[in-house]
C-alpha positions as CSV (number, residue, x, y, z in Angstrom):
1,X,-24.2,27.2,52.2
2,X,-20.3,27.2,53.2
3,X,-18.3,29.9,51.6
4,X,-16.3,27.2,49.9
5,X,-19.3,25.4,48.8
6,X,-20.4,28.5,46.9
7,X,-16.9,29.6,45.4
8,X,-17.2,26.1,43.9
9,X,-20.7,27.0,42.8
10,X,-19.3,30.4,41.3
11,X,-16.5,28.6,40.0
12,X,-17.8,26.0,38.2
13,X,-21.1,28.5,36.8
14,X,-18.1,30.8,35.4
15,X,-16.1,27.5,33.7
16,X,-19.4,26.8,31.7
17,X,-20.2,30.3,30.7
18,X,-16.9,30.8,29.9
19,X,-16.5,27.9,27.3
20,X,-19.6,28.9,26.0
21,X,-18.9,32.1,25.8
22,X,-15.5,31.3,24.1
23,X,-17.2,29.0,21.3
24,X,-19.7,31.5,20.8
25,X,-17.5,34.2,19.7
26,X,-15.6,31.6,18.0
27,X,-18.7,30.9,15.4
28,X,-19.9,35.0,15.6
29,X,-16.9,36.9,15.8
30,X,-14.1,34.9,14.4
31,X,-16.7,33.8,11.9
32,X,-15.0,35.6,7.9
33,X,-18.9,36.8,7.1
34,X,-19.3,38.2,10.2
35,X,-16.8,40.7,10.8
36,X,-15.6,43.1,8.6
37,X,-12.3,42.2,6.4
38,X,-9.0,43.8,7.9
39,X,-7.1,45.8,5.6
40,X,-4.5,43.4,3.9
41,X,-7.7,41.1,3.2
42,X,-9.6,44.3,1.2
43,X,-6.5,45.1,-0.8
44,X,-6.3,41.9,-1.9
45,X,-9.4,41.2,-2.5
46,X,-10.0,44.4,-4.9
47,X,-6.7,43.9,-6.7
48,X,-7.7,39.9,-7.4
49,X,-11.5,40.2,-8.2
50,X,-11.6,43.8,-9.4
51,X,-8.6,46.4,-9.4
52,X,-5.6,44.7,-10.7
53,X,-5.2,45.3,-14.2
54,X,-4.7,42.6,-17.0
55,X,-5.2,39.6,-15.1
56,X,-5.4,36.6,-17.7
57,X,-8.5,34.3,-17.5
58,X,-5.1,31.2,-16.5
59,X,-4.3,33.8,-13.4
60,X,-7.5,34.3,-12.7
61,X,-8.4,30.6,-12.7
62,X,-5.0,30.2,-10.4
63,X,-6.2,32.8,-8.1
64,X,-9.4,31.2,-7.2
65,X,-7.5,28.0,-6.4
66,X,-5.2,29.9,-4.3
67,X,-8.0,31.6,-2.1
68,X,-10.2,28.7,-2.2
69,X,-7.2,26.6,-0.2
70,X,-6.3,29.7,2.1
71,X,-9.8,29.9,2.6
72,X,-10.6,26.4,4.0
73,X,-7.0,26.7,6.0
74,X,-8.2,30.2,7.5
75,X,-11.6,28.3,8.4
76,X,-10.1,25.7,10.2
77,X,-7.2,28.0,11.6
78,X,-10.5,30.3,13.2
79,X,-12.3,27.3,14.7
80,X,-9.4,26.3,16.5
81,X,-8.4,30.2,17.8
82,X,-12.1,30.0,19.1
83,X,-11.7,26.5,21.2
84,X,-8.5,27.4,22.3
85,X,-9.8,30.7,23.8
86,X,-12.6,28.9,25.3
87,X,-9.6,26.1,26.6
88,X,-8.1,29.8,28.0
89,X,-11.5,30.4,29.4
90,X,-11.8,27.3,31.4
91,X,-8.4,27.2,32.7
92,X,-8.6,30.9,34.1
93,X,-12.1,29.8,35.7
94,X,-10.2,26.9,37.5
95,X,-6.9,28.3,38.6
96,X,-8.0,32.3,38.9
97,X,-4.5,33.4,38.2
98,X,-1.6,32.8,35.3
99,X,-0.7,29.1,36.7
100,X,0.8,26.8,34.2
101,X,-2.8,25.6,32.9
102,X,-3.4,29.7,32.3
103,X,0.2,29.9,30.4
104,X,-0.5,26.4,28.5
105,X,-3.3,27.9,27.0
106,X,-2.1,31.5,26.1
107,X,1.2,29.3,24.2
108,X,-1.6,27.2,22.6
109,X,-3.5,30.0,21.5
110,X,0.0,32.1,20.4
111,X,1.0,29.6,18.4
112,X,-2.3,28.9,16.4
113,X,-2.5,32.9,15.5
114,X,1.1,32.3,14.9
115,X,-0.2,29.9,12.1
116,X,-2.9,31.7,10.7
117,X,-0.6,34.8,10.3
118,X,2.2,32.7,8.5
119,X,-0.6,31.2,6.3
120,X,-2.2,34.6,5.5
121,X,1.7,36.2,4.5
122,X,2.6,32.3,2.5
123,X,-1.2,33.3,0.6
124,X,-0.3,37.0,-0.1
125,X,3.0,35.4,-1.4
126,X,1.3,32.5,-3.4
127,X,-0.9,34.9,-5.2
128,X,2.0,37.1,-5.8
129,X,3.4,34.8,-7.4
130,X,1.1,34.3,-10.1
131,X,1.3,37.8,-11.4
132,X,3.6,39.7,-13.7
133,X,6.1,41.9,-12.9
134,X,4.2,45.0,-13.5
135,X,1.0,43.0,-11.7
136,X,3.5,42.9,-8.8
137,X,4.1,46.3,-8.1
138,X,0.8,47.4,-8.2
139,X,0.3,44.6,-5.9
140,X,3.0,45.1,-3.6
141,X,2.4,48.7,-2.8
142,X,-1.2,47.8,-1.9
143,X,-0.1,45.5,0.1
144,X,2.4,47.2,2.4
145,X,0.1,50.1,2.5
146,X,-3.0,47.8,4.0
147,X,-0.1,46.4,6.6
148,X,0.7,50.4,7.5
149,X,-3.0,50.7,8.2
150,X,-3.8,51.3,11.5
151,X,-6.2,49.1,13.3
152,X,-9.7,50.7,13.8
């Protein structure tokens, strides 16, 4: 076998596991039950379902209707981080270096978690929005204190 006939061979092998490896982290890793909630998502979550004191039964209702639509956006926003890495995976198996398909796909890919993190600040916003003033602060200092958490 020619040396270009297997770099093709090595080429095209890493292309395919590549895309599949890109869609399978996609639907495991990216996947909301399967990985654990970052910080902003916890606080949240305990001051809307459990922590946040004197929620009224018409909040709570608008709460749920907030997080059901943030929810489907976040799905959708996830599926489409996990083909565009695996659109990132097959251009990096064809051109082996940061050529324009390479940078095409990291742009894609910045602006889609560009999107998901403008949804996820308009959500913490919309739910804000339904509280009191008092609600709020609680709220807000829960809040900027899951953002100050450093990643683990």
């Amino acid at each position: 076998m020619t040396p270009y006939k297997r770099q093709l061979l090595v080429t095209i092998a890493l292309a395919g596991f590549s895309g599949f490896a890109g869609v399978w982290l996609g639907t495991h890793e990216f996947h909301p039950e399967s990985t654990s909630p970052a910080p902003l998502r916890l606080a949240v979550d305990e001051l809307t379902r459990r922590g946040l004191a004197g929620l009224t039964q018409s909040q709570k209702a608008r709460i749920d209707d907030i997080e059901i639509r943030y929810s489907n956006k976040r799905r959708k926003l996830r599926s489409r981080i996990a083909a565009a890495n695996s659109q990132l995976a097959d251009a990096l198996a064809v051109e082996m270096r940061l050529g324009p398909k390479v940078e095409s796909s990291i742009d894609d890919l910045k602006g889609i978690v560009g999107e998901l993190q403008h949804e996820t600040v308009a959500y913490v916003l919309e739910l804000r929005s339904v509280m009191s003033d008092q609600q709020q602060v609680v709220f807000d200092e829960k809040v900027v204190a899951a953002l100050m958490t450093p990643p683990s």
